[in-house]
C-alpha positions in Angstrom: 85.7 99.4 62.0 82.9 102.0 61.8 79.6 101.3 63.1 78.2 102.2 59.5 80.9 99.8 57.8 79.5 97.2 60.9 75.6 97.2 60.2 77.0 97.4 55.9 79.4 93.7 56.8 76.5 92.2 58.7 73.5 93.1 55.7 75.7 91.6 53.0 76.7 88.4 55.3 72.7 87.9 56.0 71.4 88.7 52.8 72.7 84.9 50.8 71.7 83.2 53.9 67.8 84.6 53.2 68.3 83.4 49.6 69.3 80.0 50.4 66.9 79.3 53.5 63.4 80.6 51.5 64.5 78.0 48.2 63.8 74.6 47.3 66.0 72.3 45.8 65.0 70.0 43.2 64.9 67.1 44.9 62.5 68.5 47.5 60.1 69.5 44.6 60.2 66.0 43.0 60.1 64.7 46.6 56.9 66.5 47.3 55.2 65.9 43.6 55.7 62.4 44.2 54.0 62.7 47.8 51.2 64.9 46.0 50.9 62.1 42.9 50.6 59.3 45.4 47.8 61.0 47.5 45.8 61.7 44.6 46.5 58.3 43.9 45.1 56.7 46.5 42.0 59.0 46.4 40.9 58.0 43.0 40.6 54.3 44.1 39.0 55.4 47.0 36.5 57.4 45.2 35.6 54.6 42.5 34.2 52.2 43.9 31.9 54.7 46.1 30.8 55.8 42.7 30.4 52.6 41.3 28.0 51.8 44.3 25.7 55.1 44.5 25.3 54.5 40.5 24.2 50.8 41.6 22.1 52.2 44.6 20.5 54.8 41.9 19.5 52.2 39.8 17.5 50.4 42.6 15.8 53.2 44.1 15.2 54.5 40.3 12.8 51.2 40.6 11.5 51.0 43.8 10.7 54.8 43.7 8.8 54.7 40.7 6.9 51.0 41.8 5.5 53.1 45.1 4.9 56.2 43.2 2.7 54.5 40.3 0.7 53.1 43.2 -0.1 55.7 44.9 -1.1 57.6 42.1 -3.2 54.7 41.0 -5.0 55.3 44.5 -4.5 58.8 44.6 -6.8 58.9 41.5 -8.8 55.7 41.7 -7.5 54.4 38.2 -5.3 51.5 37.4 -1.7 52.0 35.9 0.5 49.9 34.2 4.5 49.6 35.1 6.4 47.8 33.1 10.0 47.0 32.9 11.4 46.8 29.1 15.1 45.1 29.3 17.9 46.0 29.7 17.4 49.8 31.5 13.8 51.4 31.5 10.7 51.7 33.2 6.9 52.5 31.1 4.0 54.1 32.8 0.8 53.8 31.0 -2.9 54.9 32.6 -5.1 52.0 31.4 -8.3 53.9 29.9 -12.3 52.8 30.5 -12.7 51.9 27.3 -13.3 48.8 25.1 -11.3 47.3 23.6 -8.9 48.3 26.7 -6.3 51.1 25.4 -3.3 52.8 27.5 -2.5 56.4 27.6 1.7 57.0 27.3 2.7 58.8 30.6 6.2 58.8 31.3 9.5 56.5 30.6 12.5 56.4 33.0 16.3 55.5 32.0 18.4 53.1 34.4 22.1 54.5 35.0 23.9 53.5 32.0 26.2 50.6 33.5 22.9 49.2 34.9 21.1 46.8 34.0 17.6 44.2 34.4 20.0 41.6 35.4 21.3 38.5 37.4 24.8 37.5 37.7 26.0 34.2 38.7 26.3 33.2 42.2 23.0 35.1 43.3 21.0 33.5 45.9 18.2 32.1 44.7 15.2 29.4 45.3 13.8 30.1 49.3 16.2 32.2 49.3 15.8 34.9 47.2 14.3 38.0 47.9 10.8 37.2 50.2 11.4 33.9 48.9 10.5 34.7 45.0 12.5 32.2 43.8 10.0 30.8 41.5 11.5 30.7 37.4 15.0 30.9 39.0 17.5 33.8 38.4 15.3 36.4 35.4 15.8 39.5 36.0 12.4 41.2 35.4 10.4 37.9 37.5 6.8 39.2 38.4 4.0 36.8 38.7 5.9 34.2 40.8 2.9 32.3 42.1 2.0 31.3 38.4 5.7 30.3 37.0 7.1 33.7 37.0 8.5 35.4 34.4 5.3 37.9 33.9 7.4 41.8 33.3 4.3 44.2 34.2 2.6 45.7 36.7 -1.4 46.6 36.9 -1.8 48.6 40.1 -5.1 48.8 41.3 -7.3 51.5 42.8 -7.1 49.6 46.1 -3.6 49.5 45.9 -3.1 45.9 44.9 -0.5 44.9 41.9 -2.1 42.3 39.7 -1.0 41.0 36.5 -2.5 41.1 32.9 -4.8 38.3 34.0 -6.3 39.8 36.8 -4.4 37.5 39.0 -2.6 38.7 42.3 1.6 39.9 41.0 4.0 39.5 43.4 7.5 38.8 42.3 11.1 40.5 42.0 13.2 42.6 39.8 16.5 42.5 39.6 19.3 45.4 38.4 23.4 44.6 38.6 26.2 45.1 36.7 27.3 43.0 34.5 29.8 40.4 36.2 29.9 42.3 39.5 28.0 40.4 42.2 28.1 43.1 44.8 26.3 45.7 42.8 23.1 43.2 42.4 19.8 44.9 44.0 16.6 43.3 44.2 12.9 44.9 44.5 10.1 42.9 45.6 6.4 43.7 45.8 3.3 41.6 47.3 0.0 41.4 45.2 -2.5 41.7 47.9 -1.2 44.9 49.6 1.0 46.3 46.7 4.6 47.1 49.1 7.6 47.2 47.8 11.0 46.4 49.5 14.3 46.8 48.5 17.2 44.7 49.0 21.0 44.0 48.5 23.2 40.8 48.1 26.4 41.0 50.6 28.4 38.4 51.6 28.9 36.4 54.6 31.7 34.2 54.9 32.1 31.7 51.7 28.2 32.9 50.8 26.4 35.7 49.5 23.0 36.7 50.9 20.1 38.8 50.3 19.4 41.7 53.0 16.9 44.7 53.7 
């Protein structure tokens, strides 16, 4: 044999082995589409429930926010401001004007998330111990004016920085936002009438109970 007719035997010997090492069969594809199918899979459950809880987390710091910025702009510009919290997903800021009869000037509204809402579930802790202890009226969602039955569903913040209520009287009390049915998602702001603070907090379990935490 030639050296020619050598290299020509060797090329057409190597060239179906290239063909059949750089292939897949079709059980390799459907092996690795099932791999692929899983994976994404398992992501999406993983990525739900994070989602479900930053929409809850949103809804909370939606309220809280908007509690500490109303005050401050109450002090900021020595006027009082009403907050109040319509059912089931929105906030109302309203300047109270100097004049008689008393008369509000519309400032802003603010949406909730959509699955959201001023809301208690069953289960919450409650009595002493709900949020700061604003148990007062039991389990309502929008629960201001605790130290005169509760129930009360505005805010009056005061040049001084001080939340009373449509009486004049000092408002502390709690709001509440969950989802409907899902105790974990539950979020609670509270705020003190003398000083006008606002905390935020969130129901977790431990062991048989669930519990309220900063």
């Amino acid at each position: 044999m030639t050296l020619k007719h050598f290299y020509t035997h060797e090329m057409s010997d190597a060239a179906p082995q290239r063909s059949h090492q750089n292939g897949f069969s079709l059980l390799e594809l459907l092996v690795v589409m099932a791999v692929a199918g899983t994976m994404a899979v398992y992501a999406v459950m993983q990525i739900i429930p994070a989602v479900r809880n930053a929409r809850a987390e949103t809804a909370i710091q939606t309220v809280a926010g908007w509690m500490r910025r109303t005050q401050e702009r109450a002090v900021d510009e020595r006027r009082i401001y009403r907050l109040s919290f319509i059912a089931p997903q929105t906030l109302q800021i309203d300047r109270v004007n100097n004049t008689l009869p008393i008369s509000f000037t519309f400032i802003q509204s603010i949406q909730l998330p959509n699955d959201v809402s001023f809301l208690t579930v069953a289960g919450l802790p409650t009595g002493a111990n709900a949020p700061d202890g604003f148990g007062a009226g039991g389990l309502v969602p929008i629960n201001l004016a605790v130290d005169y039955g509760g129930g009360l569903t505005q805010i009056f913040y005061q040049p001084d920085g001080r939340s009373l209520d449509q009486f004049n009287r000092m408002n502390s009390g709690v709001i509440y936002t969950c989802r409907a049915g899902e105790i974990l998602s539950c979020r609670a702001a509270t705020v003190w009438g003398t000083t006008g603070r606002t905390k935020i907090w969130r129901v977790i379990k431990q062991g048989p109970v669930y519990v309220w935490t900063q």
